[in-house]
LUMFIFI-305745 format. One record per residue: residue number from 1; residue in one letter; x, z, y of N, C-alpha, C in turn. Coordinates in nm, 3 decimals. Each point is the difference from the previous one (the first is absolute). Example, Ala and Ser with C-alpha at 12.3 -4.5 7.8 and 13.67 -1.06 7.14 Angstrom:
<sites>
<site num="1" residu="A" n_px="1.319" n_pz="0.780" n_py="-0.569" ca_px="-0.089" ca_pz="0.000" ca_py="0.119" c_px="0.090" c_pz="0.000" c_py="0.120"/>
<site num="2" residu="S" n_px="-0.035" n_pz="-0.072" n_py="0.105" ca_px="0.082" ca_pz="0.006" ca_py="0.119" c_px="-0.077" c_pz="0.073" c_py="0.109"/>
</sites>
This chain:
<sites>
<site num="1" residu="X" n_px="-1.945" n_pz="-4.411" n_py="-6.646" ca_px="-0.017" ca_pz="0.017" ca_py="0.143" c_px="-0.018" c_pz="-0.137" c_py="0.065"/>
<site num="2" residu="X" n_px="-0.059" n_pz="0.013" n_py="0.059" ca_px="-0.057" ca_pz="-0.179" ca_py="0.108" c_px="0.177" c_pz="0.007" c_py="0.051"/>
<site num="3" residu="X" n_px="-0.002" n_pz="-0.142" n_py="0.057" ca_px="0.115" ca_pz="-0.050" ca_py="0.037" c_px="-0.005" c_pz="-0.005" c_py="0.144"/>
<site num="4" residu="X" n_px="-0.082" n_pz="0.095" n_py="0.054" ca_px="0.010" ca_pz="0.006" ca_py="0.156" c_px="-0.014" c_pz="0.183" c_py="0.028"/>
<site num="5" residu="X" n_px="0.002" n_pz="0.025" n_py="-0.112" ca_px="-0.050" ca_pz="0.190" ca_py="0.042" c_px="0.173" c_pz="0.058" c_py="0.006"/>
<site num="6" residu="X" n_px="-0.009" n_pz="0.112" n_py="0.095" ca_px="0.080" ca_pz="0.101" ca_py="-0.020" c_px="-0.028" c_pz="0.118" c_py="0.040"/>
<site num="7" residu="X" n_px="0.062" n_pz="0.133" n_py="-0.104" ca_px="-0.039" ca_pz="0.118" ca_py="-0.057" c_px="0.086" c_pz="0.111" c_py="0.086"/>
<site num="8" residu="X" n_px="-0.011" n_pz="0.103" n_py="0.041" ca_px="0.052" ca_pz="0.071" ca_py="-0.012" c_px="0.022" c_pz="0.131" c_py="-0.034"/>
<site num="9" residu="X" n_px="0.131" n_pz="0.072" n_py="-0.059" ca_px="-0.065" ca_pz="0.153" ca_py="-0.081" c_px="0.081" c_pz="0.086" c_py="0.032"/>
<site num="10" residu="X" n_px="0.015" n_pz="0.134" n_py="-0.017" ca_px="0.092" ca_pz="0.112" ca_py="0.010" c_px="-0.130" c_pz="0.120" c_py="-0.025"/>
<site num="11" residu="X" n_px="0.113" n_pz="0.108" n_py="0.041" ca_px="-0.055" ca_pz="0.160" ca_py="-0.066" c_px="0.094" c_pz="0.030" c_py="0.130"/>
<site num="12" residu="X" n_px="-0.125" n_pz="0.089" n_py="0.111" ca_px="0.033" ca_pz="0.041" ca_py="0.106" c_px="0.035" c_pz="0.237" c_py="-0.050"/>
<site num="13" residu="X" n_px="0.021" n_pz="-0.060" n_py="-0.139" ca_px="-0.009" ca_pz="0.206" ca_py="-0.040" c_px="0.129" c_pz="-0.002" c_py="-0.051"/>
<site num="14" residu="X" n_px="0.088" n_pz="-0.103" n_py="-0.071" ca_px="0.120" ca_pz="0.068" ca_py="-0.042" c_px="0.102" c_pz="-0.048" c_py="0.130"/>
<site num="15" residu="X" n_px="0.089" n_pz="0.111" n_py="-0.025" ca_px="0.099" ca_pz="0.000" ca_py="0.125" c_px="0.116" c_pz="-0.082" c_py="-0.095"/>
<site num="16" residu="X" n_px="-0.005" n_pz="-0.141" n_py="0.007" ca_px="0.134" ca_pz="-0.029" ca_py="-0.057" c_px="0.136" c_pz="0.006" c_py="0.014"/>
<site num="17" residu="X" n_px="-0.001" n_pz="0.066" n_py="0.129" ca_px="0.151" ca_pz="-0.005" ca_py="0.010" c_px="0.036" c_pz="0.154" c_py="0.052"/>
<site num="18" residu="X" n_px="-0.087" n_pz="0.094" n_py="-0.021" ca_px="-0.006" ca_pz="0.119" ca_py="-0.052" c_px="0.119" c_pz="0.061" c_py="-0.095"/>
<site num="19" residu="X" n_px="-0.017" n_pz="-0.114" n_py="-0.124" ca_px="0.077" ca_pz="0.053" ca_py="-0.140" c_px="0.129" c_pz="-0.003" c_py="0.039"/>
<site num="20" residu="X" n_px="0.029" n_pz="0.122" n_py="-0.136" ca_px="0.164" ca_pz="-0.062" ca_py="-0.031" c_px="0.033" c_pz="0.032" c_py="-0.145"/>
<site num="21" residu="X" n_px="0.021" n_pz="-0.054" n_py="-0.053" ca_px="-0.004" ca_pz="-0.010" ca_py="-0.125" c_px="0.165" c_pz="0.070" c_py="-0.062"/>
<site num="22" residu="X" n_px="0.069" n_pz="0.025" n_py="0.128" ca_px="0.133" ca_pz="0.036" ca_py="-0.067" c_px="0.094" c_pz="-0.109" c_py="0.030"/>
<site num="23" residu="X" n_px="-0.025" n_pz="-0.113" n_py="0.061" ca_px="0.084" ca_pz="-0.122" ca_py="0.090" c_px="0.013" c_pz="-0.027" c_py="0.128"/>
<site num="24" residu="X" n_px="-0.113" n_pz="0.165" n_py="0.048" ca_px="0.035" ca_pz="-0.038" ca_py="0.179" c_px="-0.192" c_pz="-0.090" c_py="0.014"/>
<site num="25" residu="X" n_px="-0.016" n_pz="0.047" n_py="0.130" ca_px="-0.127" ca_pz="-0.091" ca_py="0.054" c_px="0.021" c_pz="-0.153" c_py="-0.034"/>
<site num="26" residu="X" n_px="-0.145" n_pz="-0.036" n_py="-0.057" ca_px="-0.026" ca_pz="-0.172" ca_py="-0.030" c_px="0.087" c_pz="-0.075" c_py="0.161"/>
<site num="27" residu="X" n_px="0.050" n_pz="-0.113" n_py="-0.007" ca_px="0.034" ca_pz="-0.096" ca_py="0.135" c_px="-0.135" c_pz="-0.107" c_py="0.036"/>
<site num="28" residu="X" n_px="-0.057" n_pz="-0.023" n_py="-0.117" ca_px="-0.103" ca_pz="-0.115" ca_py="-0.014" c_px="-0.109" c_pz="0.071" c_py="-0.165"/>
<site num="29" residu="X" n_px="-0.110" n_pz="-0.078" n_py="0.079" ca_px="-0.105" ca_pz="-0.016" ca_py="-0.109" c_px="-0.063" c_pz="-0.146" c_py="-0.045"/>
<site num="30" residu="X" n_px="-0.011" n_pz="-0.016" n_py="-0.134" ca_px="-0.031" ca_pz="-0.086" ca_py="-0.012" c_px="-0.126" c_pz="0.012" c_py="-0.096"/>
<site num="31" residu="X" n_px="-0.108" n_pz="-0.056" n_py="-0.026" ca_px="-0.102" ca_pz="0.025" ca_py="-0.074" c_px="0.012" c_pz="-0.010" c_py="-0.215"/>
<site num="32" residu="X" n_px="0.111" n_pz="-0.096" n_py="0.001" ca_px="0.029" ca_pz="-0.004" ca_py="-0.111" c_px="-0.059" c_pz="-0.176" c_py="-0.051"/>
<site num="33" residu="X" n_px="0.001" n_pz="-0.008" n_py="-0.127" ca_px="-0.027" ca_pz="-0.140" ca_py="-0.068" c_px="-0.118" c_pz="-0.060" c_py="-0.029"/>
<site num="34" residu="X" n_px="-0.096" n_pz="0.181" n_py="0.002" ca_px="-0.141" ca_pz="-0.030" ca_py="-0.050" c_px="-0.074" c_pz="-0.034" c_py="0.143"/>
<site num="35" residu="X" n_px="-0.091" n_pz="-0.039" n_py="-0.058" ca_px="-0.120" ca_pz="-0.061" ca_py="0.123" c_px="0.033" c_pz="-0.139" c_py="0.081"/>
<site num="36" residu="X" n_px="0.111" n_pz="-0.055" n_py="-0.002" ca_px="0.038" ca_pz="-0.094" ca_py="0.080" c_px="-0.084" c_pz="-0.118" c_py="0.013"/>
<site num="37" residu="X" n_px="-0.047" n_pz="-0.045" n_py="0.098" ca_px="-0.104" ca_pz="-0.152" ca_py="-0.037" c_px="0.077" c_pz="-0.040" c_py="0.171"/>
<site num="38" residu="X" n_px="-0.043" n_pz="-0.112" n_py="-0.015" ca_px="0.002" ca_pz="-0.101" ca_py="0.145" c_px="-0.086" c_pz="0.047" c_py="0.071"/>
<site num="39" residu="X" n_px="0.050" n_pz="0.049" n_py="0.163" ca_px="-0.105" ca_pz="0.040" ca_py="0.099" c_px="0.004" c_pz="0.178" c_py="0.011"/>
<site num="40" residu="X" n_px="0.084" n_pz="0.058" n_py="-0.113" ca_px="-0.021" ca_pz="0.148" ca_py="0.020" c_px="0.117" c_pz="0.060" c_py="0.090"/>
<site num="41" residu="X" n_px="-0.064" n_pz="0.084" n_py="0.111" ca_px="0.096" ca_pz="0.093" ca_py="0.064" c_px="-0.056" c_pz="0.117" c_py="-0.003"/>
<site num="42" residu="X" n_px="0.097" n_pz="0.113" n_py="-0.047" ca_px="0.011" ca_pz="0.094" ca_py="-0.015" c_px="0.089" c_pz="0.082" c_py="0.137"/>
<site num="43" residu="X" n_px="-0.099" n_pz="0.076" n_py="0.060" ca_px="0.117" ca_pz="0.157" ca_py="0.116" c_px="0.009" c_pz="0.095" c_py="-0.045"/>
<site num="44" residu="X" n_px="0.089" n_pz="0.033" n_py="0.024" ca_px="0.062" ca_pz="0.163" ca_py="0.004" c_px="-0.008" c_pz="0.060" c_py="0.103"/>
<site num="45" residu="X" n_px="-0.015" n_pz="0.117" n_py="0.017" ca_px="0.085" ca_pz="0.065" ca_py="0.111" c_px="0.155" c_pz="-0.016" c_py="-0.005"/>
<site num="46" residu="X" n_px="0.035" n_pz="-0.039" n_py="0.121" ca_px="0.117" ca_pz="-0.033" ca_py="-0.006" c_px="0.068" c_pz="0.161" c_py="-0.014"/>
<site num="47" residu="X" n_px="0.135" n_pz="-0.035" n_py="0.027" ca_px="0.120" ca_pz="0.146" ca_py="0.022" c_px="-0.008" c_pz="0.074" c_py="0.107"/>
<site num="48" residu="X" n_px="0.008" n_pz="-0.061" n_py="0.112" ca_px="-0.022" ca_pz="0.058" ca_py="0.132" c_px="-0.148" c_pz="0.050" c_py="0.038"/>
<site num="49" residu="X" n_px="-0.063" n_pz="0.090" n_py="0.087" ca_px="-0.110" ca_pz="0.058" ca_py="0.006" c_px="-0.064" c_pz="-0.121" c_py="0.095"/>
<site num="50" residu="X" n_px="-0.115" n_pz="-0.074" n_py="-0.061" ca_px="-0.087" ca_pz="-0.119" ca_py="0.042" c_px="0.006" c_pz="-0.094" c_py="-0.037"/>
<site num="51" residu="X" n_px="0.127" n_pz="0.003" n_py="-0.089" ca_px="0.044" ca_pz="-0.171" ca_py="-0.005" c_px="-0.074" c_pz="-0.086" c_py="-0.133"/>
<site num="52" residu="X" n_px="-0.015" n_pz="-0.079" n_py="-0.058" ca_px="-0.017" ca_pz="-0.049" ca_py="-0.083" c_px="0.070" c_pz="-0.113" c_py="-0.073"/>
<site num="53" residu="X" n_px="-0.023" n_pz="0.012" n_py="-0.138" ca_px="0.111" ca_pz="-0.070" ca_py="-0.090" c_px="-0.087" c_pz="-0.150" c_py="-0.055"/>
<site num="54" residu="X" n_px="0.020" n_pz="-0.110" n_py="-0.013" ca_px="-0.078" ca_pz="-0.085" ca_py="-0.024" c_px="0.066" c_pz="-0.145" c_py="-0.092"/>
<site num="55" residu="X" n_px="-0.132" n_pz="-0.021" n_py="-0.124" ca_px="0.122" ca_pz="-0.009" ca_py="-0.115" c_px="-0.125" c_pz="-0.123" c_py="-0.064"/>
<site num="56" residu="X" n_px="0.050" n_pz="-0.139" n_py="0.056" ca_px="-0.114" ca_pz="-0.058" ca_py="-0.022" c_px="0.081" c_pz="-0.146" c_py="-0.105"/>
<site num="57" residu="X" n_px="-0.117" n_pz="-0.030" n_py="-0.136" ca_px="0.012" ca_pz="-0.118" ca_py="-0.048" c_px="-0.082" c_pz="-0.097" c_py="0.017"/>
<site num="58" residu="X" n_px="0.100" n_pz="-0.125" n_py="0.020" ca_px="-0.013" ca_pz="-0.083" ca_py="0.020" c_px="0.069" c_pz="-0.117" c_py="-0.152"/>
<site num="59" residu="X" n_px="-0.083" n_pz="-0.120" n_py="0.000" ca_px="0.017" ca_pz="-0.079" ca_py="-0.102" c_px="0.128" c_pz="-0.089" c_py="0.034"/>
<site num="60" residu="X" n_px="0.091" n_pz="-0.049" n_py="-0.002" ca_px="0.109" ca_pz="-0.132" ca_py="0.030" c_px="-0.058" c_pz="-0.061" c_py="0.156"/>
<site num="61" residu="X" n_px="-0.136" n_pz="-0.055" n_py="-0.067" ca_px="-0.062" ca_pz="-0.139" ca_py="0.044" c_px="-0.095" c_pz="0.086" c_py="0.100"/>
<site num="62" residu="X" n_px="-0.078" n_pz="0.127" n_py="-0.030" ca_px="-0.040" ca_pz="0.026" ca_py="0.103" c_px="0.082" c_pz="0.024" c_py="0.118"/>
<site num="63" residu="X" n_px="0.127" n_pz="0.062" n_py="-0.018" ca_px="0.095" ca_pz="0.013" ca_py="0.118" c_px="0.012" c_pz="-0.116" c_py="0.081"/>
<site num="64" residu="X" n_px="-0.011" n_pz="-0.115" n_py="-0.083" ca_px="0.033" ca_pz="-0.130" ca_py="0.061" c_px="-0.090" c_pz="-0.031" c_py="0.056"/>
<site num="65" residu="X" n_px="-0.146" n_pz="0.014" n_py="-0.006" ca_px="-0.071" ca_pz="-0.039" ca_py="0.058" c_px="-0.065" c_pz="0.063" c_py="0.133"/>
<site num="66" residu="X" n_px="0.037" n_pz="0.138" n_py="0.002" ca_px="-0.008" ca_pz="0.104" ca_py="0.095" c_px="0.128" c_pz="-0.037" c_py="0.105"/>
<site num="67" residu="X" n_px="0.110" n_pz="-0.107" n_py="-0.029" ca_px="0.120" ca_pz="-0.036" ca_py="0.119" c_px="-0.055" c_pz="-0.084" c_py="0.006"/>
<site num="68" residu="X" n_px="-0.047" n_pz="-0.117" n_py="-0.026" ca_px="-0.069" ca_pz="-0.124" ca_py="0.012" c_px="-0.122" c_pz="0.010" c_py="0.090"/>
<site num="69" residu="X" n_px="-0.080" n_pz="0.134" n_py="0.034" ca_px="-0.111" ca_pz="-0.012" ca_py="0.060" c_px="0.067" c_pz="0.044" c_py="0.135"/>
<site num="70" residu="X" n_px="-0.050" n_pz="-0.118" n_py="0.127" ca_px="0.041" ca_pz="0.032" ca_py="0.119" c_px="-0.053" c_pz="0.128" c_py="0.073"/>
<site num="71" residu="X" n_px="-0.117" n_pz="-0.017" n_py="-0.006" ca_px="-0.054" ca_pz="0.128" ca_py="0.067" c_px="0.049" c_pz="0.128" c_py="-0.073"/>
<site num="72" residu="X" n_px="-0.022" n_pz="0.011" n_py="-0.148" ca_px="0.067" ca_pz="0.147" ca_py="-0.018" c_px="0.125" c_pz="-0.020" c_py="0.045"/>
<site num="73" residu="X" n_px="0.103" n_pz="-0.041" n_py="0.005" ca_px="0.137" ca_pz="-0.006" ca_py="0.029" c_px="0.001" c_pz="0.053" c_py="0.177"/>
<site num="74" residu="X" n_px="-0.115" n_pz="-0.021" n_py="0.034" ca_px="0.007" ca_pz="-0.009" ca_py="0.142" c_px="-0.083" c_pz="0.173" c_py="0.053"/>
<site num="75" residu="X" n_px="-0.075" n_pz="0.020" n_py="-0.072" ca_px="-0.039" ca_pz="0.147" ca_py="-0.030" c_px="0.107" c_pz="0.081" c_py="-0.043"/>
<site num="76" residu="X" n_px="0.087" n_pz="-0.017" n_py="-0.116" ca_px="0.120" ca_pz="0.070" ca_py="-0.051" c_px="0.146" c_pz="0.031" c_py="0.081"/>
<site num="77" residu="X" n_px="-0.018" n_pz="-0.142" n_py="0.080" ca_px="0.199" ca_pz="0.011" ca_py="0.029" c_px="-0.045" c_pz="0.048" c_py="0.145"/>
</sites>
């Protein structure tokens, strides 16, 4: 992946927090181990009706460099 792109993915058809597997409704979703690269965020539908769940990687150094940039910091906070 280029060192300036970011991705994002989900599946707007399964109801994840739908299930119950026999432990009671999920509290959180998480996408799991596979697919992970620098720059990917992944949504859910969140729990509540509209909301959304948002589950994004980031590298060490990209984090650092995303607090280091004034203007995003200034877009973000």
């Amino acid at each position: 992946m280029k060192n300036n792109a970011c991705f994002a993915s989900s599946s707007p058809r399964f109801n994840f927090y739908g299930n119950d597997f026999g432990w009671g409704r999920p509290m959180a979703v998480r996408s799991g181990p596979a697919n992970k690269a620098d720059g990917k965020i992944t949504l859910f539908a969140g729990v509540e009706e509209g909301s959304v769940d948002v589950e994004a990687c980031f590298l060490p150094e990209t984090l650092q460099g995303m607090g280091n940039d004034t203007e995003f910091m200034q877009f973000v906070s």
